[in-house]
ChimeraX commands (.cxc) that place a marker at each C-alpha (Angstrom):
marker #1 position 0.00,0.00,0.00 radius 0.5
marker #1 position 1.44,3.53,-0.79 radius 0.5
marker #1 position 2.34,5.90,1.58 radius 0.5
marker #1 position -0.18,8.60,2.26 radius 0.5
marker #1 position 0.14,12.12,3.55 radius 0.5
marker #1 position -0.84,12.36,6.74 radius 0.5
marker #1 position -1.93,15.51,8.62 radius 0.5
marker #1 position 0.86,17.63,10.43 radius 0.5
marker #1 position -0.70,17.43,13.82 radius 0.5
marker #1 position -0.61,14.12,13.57 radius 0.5
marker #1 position 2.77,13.32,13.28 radius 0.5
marker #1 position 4.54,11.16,16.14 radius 0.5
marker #1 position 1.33,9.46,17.10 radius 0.5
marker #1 position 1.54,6.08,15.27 radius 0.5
marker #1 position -1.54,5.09,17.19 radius 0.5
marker #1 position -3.57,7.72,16.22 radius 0.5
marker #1 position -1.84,7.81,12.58 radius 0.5
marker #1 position -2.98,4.39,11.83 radius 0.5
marker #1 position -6.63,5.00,13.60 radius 0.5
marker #1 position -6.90,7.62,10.99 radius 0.5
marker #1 position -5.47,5.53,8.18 radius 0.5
marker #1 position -7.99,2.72,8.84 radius 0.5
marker #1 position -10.76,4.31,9.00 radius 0.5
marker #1 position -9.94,6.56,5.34 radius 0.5
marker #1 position -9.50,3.37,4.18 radius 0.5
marker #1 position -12.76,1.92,5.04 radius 0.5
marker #1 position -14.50,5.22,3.99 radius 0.5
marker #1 position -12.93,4.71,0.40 radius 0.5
marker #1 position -13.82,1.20,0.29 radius 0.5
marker #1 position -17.67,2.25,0.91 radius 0.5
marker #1 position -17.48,5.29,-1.81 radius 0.5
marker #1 position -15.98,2.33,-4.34 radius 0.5
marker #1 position -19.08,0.51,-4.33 radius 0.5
marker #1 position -21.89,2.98,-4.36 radius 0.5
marker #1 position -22.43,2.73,-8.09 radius 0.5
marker #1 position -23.71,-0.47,-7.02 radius 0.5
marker #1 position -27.15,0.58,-6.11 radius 0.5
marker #1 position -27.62,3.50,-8.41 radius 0.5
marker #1 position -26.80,0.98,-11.57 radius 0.5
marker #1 position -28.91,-1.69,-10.35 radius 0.5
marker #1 position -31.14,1.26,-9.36 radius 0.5
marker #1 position -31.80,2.46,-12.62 radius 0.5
marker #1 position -31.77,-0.81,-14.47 radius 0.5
marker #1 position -34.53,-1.75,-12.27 radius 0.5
marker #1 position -36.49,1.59,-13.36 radius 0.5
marker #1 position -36.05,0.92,-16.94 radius 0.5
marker #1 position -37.21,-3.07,-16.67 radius 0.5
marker #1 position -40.21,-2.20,-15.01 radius 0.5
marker #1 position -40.92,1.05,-16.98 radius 0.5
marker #1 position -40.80,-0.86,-20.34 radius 0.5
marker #1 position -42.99,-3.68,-18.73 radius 0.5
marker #1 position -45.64,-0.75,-17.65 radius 0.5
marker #1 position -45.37,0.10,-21.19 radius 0.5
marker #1 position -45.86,-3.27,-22.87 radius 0.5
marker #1 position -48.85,-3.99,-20.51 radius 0.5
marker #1 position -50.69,-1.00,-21.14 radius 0.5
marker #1 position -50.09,-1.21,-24.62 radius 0.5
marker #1 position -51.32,-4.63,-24.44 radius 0.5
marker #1 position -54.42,-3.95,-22.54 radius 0.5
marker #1 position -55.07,-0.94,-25.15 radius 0.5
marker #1 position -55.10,-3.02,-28.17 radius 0.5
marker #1 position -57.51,-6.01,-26.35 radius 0.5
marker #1 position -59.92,-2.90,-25.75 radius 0.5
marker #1 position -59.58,-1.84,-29.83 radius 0.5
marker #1 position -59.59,-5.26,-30.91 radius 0.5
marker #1 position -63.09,-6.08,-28.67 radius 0.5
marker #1 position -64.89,-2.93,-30.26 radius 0.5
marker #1 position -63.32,-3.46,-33.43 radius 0.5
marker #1 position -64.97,-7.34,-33.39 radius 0.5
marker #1 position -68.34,-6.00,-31.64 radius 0.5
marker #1 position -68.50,-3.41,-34.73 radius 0.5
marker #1 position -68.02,-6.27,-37.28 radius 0.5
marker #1 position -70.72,-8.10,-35.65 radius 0.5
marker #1 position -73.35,-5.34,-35.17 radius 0.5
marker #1 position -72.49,-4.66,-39.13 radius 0.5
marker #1 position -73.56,-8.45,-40.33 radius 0.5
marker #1 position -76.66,-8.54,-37.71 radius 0.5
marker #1 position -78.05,-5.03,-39.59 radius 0.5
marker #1 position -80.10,-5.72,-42.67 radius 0.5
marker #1 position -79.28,-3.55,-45.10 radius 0.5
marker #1 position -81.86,-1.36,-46.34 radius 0.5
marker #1 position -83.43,-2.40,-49.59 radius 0.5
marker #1 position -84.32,0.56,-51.93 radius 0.5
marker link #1:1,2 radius 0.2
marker link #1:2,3 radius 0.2
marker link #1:3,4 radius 0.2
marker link #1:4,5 radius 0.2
marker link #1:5,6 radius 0.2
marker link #1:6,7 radius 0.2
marker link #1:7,8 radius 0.2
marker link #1:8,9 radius 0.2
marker link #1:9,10 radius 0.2
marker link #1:10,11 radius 0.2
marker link #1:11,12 radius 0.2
marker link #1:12,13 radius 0.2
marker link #1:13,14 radius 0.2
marker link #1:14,15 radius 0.2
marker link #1:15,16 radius 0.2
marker link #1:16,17 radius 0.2
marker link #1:17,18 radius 0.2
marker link #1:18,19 radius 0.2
marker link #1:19,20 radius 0.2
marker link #1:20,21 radius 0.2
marker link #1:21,22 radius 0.2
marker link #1:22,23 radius 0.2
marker link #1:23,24 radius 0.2
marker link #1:24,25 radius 0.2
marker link #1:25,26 radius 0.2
marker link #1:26,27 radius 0.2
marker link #1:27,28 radius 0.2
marker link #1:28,29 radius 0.2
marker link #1:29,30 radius 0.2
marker link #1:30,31 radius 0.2
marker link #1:31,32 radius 0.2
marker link #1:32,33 radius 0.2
marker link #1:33,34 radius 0.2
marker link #1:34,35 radius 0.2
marker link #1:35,36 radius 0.2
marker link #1:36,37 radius 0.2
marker link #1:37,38 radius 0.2
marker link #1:38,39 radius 0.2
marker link #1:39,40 radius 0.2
marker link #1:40,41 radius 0.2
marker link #1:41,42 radius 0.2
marker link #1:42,43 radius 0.2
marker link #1:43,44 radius 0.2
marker link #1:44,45 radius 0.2
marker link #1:45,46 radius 0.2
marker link #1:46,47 radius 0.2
marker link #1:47,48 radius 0.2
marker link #1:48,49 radius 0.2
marker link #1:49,50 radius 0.2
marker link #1:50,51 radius 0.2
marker link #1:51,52 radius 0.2
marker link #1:52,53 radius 0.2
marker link #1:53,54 radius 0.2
marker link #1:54,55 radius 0.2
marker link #1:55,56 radius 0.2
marker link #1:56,57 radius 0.2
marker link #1:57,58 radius 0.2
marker link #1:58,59 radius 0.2
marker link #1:59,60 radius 0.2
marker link #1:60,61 radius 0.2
marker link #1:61,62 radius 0.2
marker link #1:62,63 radius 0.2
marker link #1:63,64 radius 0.2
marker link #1:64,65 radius 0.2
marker link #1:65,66 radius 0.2
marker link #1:66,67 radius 0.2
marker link #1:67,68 radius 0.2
marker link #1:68,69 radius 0.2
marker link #1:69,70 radius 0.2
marker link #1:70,71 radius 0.2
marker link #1:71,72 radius 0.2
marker link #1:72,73 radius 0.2
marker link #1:73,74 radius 0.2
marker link #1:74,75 radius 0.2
marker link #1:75,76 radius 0.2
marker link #1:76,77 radius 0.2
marker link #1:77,78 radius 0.2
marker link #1:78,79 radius 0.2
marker link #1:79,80 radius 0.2
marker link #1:80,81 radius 0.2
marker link #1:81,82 radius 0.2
marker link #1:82,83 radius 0.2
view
């Protein structure tokens, strides 16, 4: 592990120069991983946005296809008017 700079007050205290040093290096291991959530995060939006999509758009064209095939039926049980 490379050296770091450590803060002038600090110097001669290898206890409290190594407290510090642990715990900057378990703050930098929790920033490393926070892209974690916010990928996983956003892939979750997009899966579940373009199923919302699909099952509206699903349910939409059931509802045109009923009326369209209620139409067609109402137009062959009409007589046709004879002139």
């Amino acid at each position: 592990m490379a050296a770091r700079a450590r803060a002038p007050y600090l110097r001669g205290h290898p206890e409290t120069t190594e407290a510090v040093d642990a715990l900057r290096d378990r703050q930098c291991q929790g920033t490393q991983m926070i892209w974690v959530p916010i990928v996983l995060g956003t892939f979750k939006v997009a899966v579940f946005g373009t199923g919302m999509f699909f099952a509206i758009k699903w349910h939409y064209d059931q509802g045109r296809k009923k009326k369209e095939a209620e139409a067609r039926a109402r137009a062959e049980r009409t007589p046709e008017p004879v002139d």
